[in-house]
C-alpha positions in Angstrom: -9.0 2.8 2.0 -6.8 5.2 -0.4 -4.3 7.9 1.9 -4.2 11.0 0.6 0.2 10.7 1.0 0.5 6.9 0.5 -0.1 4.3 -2.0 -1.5 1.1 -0.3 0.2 -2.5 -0.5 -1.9 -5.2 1.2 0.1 -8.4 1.6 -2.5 -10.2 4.6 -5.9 -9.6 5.7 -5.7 -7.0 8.9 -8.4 -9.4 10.5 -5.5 -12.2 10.4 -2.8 -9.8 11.9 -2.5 -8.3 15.3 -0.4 -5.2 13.9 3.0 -4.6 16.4 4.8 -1.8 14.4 5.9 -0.4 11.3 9.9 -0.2 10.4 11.3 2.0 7.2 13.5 0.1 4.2 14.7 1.0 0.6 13.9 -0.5 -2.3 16.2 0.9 -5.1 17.1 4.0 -3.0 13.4 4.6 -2.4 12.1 4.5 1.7 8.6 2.6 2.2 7.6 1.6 5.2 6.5 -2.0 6.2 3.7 -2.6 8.5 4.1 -6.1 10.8 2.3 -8.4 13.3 1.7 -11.2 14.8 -0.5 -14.0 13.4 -3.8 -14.0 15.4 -3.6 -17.8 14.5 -2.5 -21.0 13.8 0.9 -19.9 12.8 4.3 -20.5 14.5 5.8 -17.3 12.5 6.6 -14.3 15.0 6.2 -12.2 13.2 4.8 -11.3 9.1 4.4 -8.1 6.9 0.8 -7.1 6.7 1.4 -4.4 4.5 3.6 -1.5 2.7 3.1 2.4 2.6 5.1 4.2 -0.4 4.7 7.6 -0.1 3.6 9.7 -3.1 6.5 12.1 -3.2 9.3 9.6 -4.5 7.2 6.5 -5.3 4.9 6.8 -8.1 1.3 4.8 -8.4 2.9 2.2 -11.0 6.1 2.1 -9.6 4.5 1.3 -6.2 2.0 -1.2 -7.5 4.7 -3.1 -9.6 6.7 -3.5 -6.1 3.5 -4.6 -4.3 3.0 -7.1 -7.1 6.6 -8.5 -7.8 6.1 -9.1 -3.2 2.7 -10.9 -3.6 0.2 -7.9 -2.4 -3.2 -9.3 -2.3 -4.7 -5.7 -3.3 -2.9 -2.4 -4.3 -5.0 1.3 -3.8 -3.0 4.4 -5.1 -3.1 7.4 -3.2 -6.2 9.6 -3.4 -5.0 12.4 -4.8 -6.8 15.7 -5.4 -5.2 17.5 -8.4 -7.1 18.9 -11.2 -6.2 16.8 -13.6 -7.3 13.5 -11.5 -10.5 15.3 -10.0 -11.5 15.7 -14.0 -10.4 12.2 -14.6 -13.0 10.9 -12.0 -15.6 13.0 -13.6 -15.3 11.7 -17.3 -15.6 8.3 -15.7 -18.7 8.9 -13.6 -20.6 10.5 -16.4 -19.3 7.7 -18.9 -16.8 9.7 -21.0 
């Protein structure tokens, strides 16, 4: 699901993970924040990253998905994002333009 402030990083399914707390860090001078758990599951690790949130105002979609690929992310969703531009984007596409 797409945040309206936050591009998405999955790293592990959320069915795997029982989620204990987030915790900020920089990449390159830029903050994201890492979301962590416990294993629900045949695993003696005590704890893994589920996922990351960049947020939108210093991390751009590419720059953000490029990160979450370079860590291994399992799926990537930009931010949903409601300028005019974007909102005309999605209409050429759903009218096949």
């Amino acid at each position: 699901m797409p945040y309206n402030s936050e591009h998405s990083c999955r790293l592990k399914s959320p069915d795997s993970i029982t989620v204990i707390g987030s915790r900020e860090q920089e990449h390159n001078g830029k903050a994201y924040r890492i979301i962590f758990g416990t294993p629900k599951r045949g695993s003696e690790a005590k704890s893994v990253e589920q996922a990351y949130r960049y947020p939108v105002n210093t991390w751009t979609a590419s720059e953000a998905r490029a990160h979450c690929t370079a860590h291994n992310g399992i799926s990537f969703e930009p931010a949903e994002s409601d300028t005019v531009d974007d909102v005309a984007e999605k209409l050429k596409k759903a009218i096949g333009r």
